[in-house]
C-alpha positions as a LaTeX table, in Angstrom:
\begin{tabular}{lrrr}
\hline
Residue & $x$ (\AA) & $y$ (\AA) & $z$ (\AA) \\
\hline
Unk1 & 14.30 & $-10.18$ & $-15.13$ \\
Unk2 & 14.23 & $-10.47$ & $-11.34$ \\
Unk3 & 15.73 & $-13.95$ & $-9.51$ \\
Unk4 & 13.88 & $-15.50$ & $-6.81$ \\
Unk5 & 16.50 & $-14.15$ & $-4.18$ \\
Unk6 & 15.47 & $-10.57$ & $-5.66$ \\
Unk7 & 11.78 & $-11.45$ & $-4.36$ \\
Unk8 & 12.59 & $-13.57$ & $-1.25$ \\
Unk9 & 10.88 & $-12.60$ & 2.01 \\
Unk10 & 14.33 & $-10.84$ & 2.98 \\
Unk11 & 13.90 & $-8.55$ & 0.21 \\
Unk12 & 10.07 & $-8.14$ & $-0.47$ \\
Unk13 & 8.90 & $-4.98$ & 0.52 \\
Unk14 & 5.51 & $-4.79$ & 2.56 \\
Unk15 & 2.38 & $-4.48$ & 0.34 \\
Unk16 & 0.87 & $-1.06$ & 0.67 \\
Unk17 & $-2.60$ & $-1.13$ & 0.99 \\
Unk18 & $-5.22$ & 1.68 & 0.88 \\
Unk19 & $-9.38$ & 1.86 & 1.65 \\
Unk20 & $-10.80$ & 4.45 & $-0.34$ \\
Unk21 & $-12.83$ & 6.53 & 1.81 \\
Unk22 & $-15.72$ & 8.38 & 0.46 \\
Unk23 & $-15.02$ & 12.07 & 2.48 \\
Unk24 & $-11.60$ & 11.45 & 3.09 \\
Unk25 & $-10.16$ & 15.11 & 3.78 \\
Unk26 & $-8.16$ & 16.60 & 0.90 \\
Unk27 & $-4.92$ & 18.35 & 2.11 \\
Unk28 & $-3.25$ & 20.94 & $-0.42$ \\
Unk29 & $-0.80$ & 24.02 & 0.00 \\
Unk30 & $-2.37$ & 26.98 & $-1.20$ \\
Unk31 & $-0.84$ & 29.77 & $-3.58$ \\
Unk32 & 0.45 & 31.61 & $-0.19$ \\
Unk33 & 2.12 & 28.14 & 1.21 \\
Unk34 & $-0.87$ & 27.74 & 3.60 \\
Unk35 & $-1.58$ & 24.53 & 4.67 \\
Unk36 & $-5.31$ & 23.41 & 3.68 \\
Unk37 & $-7.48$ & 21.50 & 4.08 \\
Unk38 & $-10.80$ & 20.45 & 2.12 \\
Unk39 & $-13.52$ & 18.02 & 3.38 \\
Unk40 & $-16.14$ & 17.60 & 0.77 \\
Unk41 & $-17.74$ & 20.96 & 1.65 \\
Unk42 & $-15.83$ & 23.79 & 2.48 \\
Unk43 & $-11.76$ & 24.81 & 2.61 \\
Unk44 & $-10.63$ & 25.23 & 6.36 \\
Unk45 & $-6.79$ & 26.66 & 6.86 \\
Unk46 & $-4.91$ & 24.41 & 9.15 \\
Unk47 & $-1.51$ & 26.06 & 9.25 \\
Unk48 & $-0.04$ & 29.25 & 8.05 \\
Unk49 & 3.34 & 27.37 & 6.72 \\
Unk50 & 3.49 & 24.62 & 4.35 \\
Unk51 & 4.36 & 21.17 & 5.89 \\
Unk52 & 7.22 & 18.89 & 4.77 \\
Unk53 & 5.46 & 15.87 & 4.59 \\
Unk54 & 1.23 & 15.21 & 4.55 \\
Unk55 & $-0.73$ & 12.25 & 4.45 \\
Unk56 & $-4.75$ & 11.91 & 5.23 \\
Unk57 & $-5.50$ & 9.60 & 7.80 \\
Unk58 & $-8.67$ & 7.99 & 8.65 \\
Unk59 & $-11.03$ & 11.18 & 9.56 \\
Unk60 & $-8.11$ & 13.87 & 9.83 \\
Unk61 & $-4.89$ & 14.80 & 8.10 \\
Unk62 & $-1.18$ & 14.47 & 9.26 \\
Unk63 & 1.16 & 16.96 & 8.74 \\
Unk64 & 5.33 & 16.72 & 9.31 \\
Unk65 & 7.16 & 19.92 & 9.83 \\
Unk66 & 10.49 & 21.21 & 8.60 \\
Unk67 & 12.40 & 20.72 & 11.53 \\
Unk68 & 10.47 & 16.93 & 11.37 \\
Unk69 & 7.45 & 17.24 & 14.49 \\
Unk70 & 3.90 & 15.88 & 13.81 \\
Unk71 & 0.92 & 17.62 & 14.30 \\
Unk72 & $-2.76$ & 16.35 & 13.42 \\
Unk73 & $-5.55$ & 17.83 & 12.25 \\
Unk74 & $-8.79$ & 16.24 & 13.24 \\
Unk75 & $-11.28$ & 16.66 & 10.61 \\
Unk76 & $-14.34$ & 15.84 & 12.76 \\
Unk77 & $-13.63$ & 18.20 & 15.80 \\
Unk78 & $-11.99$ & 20.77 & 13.88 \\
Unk79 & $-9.27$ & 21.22 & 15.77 \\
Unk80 & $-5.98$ & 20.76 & 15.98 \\
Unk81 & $-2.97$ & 18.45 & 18.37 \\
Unk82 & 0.62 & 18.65 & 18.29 \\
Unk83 & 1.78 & 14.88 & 18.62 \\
Unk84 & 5.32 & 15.39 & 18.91 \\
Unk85 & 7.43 & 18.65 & 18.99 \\
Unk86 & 10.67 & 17.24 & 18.82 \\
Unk87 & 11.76 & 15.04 & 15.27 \\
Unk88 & 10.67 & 11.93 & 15.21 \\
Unk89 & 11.92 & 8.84 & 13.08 \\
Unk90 & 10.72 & 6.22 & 10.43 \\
Unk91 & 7.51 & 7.88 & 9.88 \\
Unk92 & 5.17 & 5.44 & 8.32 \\
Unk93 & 1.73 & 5.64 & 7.34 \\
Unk94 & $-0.94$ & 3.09 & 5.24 \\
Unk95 & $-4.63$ & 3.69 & 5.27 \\
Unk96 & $-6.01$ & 5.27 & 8.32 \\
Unk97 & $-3.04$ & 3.63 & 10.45 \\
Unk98 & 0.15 & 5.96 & 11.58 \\
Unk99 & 3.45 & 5.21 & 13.43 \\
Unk100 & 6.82 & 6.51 & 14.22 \\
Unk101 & 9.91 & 5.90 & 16.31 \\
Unk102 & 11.26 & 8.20 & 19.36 \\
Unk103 & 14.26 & 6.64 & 19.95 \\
Unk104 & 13.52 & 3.16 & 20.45 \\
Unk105 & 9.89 & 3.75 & 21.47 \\
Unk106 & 7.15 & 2.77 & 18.55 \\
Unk107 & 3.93 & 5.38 & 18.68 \\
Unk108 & 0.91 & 4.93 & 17.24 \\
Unk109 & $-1.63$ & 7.86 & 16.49 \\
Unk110 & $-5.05$ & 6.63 & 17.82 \\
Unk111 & $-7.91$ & 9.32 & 17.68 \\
Unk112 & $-6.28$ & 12.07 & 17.97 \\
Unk113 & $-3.31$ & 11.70 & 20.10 \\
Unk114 & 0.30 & 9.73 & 19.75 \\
Unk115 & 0.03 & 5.95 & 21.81 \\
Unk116 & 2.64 & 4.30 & 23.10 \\
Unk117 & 2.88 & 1.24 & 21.23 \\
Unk118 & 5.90 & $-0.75$ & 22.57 \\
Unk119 & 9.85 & 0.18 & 23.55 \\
Unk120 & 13.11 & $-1.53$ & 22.24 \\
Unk121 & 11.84 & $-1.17$ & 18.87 \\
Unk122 & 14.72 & $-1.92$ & 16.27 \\
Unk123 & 12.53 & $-2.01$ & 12.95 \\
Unk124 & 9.10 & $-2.34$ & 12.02 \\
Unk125 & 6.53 & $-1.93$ & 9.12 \\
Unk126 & 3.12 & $-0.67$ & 9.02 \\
Unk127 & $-0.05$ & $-2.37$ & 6.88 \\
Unk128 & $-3.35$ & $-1.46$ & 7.15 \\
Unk129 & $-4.29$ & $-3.34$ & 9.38 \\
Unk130 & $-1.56$ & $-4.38$ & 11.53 \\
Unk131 & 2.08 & $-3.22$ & 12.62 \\
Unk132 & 4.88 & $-5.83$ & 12.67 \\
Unk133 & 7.87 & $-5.16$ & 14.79 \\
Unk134 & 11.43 & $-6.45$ & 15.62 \\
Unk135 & 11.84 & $-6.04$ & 19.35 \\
Unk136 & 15.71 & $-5.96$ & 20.80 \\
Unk137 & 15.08 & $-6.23$ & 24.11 \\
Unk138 & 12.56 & $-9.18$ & 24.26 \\
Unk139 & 14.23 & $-10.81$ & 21.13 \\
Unk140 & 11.16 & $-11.49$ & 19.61 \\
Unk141 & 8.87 & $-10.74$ & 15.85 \\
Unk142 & 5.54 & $-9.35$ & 16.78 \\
Unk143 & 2.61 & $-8.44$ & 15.62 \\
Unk144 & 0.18 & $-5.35$ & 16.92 \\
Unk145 & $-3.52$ & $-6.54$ & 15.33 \\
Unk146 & $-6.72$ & $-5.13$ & 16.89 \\
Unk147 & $-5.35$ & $-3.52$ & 19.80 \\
Unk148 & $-3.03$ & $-7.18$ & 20.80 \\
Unk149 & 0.52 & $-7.85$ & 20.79 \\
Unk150 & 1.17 & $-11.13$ & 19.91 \\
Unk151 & 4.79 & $-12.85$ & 19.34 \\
Unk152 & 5.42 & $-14.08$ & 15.99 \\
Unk153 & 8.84 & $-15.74$ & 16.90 \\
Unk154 & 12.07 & $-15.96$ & 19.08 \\
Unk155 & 14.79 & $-13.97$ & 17.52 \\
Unk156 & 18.19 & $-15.26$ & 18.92 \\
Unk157 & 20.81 & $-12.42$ & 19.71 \\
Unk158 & 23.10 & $-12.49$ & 17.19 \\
Unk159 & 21.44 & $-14.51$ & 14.72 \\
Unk160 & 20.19 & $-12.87$ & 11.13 \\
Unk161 & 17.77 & $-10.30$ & 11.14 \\
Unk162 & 13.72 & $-12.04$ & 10.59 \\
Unk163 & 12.68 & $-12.04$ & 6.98 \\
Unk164 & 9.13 & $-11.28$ & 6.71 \\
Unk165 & 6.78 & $-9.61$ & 4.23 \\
Unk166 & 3.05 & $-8.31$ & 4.94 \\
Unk167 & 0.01 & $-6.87$ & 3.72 \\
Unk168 & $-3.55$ & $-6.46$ & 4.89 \\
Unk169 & $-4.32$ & $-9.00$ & 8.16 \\
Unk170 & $-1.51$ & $-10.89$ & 6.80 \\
Unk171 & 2.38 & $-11.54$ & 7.76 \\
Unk172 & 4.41 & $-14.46$ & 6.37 \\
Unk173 & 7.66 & $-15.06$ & 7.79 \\
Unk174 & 10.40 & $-17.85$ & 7.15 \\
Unk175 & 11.83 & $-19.12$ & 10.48 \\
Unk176 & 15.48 & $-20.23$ & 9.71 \\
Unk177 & 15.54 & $-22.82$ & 12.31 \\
Unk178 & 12.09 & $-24.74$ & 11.45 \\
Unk179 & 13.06 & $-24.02$ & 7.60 \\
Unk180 & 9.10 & $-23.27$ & 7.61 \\
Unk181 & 6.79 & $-20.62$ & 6.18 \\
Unk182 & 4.48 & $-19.39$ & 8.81 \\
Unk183 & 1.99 & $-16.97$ & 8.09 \\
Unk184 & $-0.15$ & $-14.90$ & 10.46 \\
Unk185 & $-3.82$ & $-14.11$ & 9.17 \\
Unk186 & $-6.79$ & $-12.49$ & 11.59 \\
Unk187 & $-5.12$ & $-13.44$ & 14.71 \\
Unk188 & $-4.34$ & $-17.09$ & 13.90 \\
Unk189 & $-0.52$ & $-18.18$ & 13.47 \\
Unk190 & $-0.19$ & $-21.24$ & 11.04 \\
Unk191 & 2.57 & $-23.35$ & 8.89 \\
Unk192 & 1.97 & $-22.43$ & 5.69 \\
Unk193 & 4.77 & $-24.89$ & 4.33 \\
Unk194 & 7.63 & $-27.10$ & 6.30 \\
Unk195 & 11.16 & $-27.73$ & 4.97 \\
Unk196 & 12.04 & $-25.20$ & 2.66 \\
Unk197 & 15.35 & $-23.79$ & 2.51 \\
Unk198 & 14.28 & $-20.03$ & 1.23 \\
Unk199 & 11.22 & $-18.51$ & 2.20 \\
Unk200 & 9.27 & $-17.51$ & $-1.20$ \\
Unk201 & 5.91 & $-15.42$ & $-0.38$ \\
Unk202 & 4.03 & $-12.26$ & $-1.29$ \\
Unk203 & 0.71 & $-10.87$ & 0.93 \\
Unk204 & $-1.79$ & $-8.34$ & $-0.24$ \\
Unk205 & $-4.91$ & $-8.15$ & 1.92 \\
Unk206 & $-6.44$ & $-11.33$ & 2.96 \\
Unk207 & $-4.35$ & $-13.06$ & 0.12 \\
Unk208 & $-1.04$ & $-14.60$ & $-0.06$ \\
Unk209 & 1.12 & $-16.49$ & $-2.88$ \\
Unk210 & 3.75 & $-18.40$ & $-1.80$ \\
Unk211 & 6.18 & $-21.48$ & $-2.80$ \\
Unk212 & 5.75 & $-25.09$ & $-1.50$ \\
Unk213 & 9.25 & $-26.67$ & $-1.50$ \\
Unk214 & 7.64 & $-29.97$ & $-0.17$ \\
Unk215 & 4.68 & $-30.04$ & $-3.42$ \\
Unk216 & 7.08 & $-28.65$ & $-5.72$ \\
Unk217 & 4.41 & $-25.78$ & $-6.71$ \\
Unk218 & 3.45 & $-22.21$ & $-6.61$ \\
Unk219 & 0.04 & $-22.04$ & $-4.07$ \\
Unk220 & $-2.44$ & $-19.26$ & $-3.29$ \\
Unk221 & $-4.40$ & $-18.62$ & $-0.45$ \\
Unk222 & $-7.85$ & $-16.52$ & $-0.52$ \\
Unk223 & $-9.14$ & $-16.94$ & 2.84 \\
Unk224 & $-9.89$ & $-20.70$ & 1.98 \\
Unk225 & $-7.89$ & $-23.78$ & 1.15 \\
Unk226 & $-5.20$ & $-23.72$ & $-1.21$ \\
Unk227 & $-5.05$ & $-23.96$ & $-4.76$ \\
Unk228 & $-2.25$ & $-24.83$ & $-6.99$ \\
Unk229 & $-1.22$ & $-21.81$ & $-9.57$ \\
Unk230 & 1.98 & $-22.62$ & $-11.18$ \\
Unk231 & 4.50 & $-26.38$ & $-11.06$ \\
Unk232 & 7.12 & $-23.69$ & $-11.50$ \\
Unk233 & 8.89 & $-21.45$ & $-9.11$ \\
Unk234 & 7.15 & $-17.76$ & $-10.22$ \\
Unk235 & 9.71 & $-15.36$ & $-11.30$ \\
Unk236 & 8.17 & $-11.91$ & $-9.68$ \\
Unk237 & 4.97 & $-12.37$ & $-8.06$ \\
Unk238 & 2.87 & $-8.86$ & $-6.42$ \\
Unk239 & $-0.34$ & $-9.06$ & $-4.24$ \\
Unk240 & $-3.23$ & $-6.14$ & $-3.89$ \\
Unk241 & $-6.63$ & $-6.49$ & $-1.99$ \\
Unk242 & $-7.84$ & $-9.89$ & $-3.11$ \\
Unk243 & $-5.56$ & $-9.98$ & $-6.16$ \\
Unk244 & $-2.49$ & $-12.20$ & $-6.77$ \\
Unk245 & $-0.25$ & $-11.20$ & $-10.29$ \\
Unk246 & 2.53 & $-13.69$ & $-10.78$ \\
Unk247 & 5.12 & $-14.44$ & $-13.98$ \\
Unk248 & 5.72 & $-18.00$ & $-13.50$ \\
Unk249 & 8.31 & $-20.22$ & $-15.36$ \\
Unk250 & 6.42 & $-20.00$ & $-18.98$ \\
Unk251 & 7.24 & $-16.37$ & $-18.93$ \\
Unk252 & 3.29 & $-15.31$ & $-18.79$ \\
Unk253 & 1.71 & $-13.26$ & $-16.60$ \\
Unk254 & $-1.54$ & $-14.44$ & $-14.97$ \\
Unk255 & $-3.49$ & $-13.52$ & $-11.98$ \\
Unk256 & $-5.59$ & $-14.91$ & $-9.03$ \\
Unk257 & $-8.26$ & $-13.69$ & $-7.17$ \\
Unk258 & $-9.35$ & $-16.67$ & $-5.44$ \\
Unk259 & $-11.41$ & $-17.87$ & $-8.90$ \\
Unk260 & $-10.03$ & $-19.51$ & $-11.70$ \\
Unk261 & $-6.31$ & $-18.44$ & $-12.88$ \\
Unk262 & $-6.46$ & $-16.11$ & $-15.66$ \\
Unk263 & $-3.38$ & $-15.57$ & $-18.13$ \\
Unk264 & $-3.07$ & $-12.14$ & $-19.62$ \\
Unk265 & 0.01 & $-12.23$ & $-21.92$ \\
Unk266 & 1.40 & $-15.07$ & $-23.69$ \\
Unk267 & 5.21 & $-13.97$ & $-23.11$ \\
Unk268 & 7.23 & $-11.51$ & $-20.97$ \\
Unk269 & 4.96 & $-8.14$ & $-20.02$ \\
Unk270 & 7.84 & $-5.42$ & $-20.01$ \\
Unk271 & 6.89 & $-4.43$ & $-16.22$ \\
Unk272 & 3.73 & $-4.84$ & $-14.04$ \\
Unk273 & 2.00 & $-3.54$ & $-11.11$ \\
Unk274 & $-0.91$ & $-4.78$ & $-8.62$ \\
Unk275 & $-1.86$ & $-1.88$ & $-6.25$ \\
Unk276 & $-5.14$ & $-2.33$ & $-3.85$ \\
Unk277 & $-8.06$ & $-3.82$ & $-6.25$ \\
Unk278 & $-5.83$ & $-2.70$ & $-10.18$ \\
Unk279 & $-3.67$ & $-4.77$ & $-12.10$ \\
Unk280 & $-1.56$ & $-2.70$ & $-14.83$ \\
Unk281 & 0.81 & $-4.12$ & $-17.09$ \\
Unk282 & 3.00 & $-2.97$ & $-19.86$ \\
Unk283 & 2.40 & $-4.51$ & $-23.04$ \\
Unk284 & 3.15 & $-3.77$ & $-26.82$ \\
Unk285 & 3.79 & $-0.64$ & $-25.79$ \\
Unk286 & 0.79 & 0.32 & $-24.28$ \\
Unk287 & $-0.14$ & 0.18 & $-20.65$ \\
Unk288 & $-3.10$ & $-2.05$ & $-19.76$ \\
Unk289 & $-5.61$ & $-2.85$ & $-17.26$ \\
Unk290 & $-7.31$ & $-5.72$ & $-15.87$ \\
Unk291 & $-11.04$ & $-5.19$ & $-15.48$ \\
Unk292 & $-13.63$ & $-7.50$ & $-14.32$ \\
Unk293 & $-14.68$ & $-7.83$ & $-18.06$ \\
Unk294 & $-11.21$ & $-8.84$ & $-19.45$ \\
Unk295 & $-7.99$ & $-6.57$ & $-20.33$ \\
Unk296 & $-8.62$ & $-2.96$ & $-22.21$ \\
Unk297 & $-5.35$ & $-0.31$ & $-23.13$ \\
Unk298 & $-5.88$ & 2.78 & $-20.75$ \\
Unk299 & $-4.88$ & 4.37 & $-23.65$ \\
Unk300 & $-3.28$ & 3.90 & $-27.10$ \\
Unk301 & 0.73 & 5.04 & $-25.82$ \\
Unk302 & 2.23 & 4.79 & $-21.48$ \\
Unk303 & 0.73 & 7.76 & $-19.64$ \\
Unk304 & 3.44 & 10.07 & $-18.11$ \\
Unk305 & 1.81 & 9.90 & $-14.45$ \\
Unk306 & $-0.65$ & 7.65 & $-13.21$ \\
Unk307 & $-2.20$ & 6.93 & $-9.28$ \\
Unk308 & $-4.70$ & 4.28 & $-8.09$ \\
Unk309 & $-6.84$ & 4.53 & $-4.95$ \\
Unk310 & $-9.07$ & 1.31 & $-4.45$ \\
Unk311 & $-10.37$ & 0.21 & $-8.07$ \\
Unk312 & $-9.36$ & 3.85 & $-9.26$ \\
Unk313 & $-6.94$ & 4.39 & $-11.51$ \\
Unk314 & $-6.32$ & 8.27 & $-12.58$ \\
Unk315 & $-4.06$ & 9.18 & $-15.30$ \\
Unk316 & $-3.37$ & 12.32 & $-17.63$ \\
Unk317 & $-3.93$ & 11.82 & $-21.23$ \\
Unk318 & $-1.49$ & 12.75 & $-24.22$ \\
Unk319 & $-2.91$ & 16.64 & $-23.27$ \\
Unk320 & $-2.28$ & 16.17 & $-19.86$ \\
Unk321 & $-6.08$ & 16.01 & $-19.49$ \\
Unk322 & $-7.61$ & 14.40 & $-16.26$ \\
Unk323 & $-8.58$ & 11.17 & $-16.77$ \\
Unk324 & $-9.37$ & 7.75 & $-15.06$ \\
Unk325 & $-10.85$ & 4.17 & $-15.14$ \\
Unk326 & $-13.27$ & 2.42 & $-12.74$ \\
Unk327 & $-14.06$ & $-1.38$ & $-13.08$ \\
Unk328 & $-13.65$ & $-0.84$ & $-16.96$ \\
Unk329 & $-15.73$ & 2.62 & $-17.01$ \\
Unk330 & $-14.14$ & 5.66 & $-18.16$ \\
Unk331 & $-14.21$ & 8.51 & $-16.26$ \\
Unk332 & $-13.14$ & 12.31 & $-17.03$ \\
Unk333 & $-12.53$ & 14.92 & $-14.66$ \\
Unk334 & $-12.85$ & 18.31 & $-15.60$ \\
Unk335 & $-11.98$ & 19.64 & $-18.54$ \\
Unk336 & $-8.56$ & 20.92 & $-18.30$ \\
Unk337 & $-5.81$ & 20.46 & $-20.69$ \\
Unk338 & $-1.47$ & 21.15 & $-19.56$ \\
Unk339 & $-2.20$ & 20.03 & $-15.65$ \\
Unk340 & 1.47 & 19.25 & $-14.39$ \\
Unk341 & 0.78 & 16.72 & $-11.84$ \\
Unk342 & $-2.60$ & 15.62 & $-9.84$ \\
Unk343 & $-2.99$ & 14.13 & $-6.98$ \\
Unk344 & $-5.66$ & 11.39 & $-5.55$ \\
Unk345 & $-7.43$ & 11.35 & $-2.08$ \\
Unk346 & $-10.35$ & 8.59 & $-1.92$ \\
Unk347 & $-12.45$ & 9.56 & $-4.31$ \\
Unk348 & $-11.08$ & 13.04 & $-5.08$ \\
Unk349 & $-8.89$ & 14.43 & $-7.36$ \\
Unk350 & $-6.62$ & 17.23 & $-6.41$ \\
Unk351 & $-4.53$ & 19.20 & $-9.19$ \\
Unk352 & $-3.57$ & 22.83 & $-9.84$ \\
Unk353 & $-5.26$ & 24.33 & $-12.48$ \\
Unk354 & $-2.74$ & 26.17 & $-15.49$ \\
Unk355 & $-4.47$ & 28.91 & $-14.69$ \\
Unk356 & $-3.50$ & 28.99 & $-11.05$ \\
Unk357 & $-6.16$ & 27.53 & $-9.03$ \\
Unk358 & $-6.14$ & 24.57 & $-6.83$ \\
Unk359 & $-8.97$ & 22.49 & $-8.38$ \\
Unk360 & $-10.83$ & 19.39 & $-6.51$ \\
Unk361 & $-12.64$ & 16.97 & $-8.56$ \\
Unk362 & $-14.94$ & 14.50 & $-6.39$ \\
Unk363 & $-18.17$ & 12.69 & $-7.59$ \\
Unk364 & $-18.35$ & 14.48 & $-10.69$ \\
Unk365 & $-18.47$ & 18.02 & $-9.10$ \\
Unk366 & $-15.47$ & 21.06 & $-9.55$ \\
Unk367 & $-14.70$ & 22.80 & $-6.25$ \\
Unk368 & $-12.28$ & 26.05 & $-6.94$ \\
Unk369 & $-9.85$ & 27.46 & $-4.26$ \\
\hline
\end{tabular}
């Protein structure tokens, strides 16, 4: 069982949000370690070595060498850019937004070139949506939203590093020396709750749970007013896109999607997870999901491997057969039994066939490579 201080702000990771995009470009290392890529109609080679690291981003894909360089391949034009020869540090990427460190120097990849984002970068964290950052040189929390830089709060030298935690268009902080909860949402800065002395919050996209020390309860926001979800301090709360999953004080899980609350176990779940628009929950020994027509088993025992994208959730079956859900609708991709691993891009499935193949599954249709 987690304690609050395990779930603070100081300790909350960022909430990683993806969009599922409907061509998103599929990268894959083919049987030669060649670097490919597919785009929903044909298989273009990008690179005859296999990268390190690759992540699709917005129209294009992003590949990390060996020796730790970027280059980018832009999947409209074809072609391809070098964004930094030399290794670069703290690589992050969420959605169709990338950034990295040189030094103390935060890029940005915007079309299809590296931006200079801002210098004296200590730390920062990338959402969909926005990049928060710690900057050493003008002391200050900021955020980077829709092409502005706009200061969060005065960080004394010397004084504790900020505690903050993020998601899409949102960043709560607690500032130590207001003992508030601010939160930052679409360009406005508000107080989400005054004298409080720990800062208890968790953002998805446009959604945020957090704990009101003055009310004495646990409050949601859903790009509206308040609403009151819990009298008792939450033990683990996660956020998605629109989704709030908390275990409060009766030991249930419920969730919150800016509707009424809805309570899915009646004690303990053994371990749960909200990722972009899926809650999945382990319960009775079978893993579950939350549809918009009430709670189903994905299946009857815990699936090895599992992956959601958007409201996607793929899995492999007890014969390590393809399969997935979608808003409580089964879905089955290929027809495949013994796949090792898979992987998920958008809408498409990549996995290697036992037979040797590199096999694509995307709106029902089996490309081959």
């Amino acid at each position: 069982m987690r304690s609050l201080q395990q779930w603070s702000l100081a300790a909350l990771g960022s909430v990683a949000i993806s969009v599922i995009q409907a061509q998103m470009l599929v990268p894959f290392v083919s049987n030669v370690d060649r670097s490919m890529v597919f785009d929903g109609k044909r298989f273009s080679e990008v690179d005859g070595r296999p990268p390190k690291r690759t992540f699709a981003v917005g129209d294009g894909v992003l590949y990390q060498e060996d020796h730790g360089g970027l280059i980018y391949y832009d999947g409209v034009e074809k072609r391809i850019s070098v964004l930094e020869r030399r290794a670069v540090e703290d690589l992050q990427v969420c959605g169709a937004r990338a950034a990295w460190k040189m030094h103390d120097s935060l890029r940005v990849l915007r079309g299809n070139g590296p931006v200079l984002a801002a210098t004296g970068v200590e730390r920062f964290q990338v959402s969909d949506s926005l990049i928060v950052l710690q900057d050493s040189l003008a002391h200050e929390l900021a955020v980077l939203w829709r092409g502005q830089r706009i200061t969060l709060a005065t960080v004394d030298q010397g004084s504790d590093r900020p505690q903050w935690t993020q998601g899409g268009n949102t960043v709560t902080f607690y500032d130590r020396s207001k003992r508030k909860v601010l939160i930052f949402h679409r360009g406005t800065l508000r107080t989400l709750t005054d004298s409080t002395d720990v800062g208890i919050a968790v953002n998805g996209t446009d959604i945020v749970g957090y704990w009101d020390a003055m009310r004495e309860e646990f409050t949601g926001e859903r790009n509206a007013a308040p609403v009151r979800l819990s009298g008792m301090k939450p033990i683990s709360a996660q956020a998605g896109n629109g989704l709030l999953a908390f275990v409060d004080g009766t030991l249930k899980l419920k969730c919150w999607s800016g509707k009424e609350i809805v309570t899915l176990t009646d004690s303990m779940p053994a371990q749960y997870w909200v990722k972009d628009r899926v809650l999945l929950y382990l319960w009775q020994g079978q893993l579950m999901i939350n549809t918009p027509d009430g709670s189903m088993a994905v299946e009857e025992y815990v699936p090895e491997k599992w992956e959601v994208q958007g409201d996607l959730l793929v899995y492999l079956d007890i014969n390590r057969e393809l399969r997935g859900i979608r808003n409580g609708q089964r879905i089955r991709f290929g027809k495949e039994a013994a796949i090792e691993s898979f992987s998920v891009f958008g809408d498409a499935v990549l996995y290697r066939s036992p037979t040797g193949p590199v096999v694509i599954v995307q709106q029902g249709r089996s490309y081959t490579f």
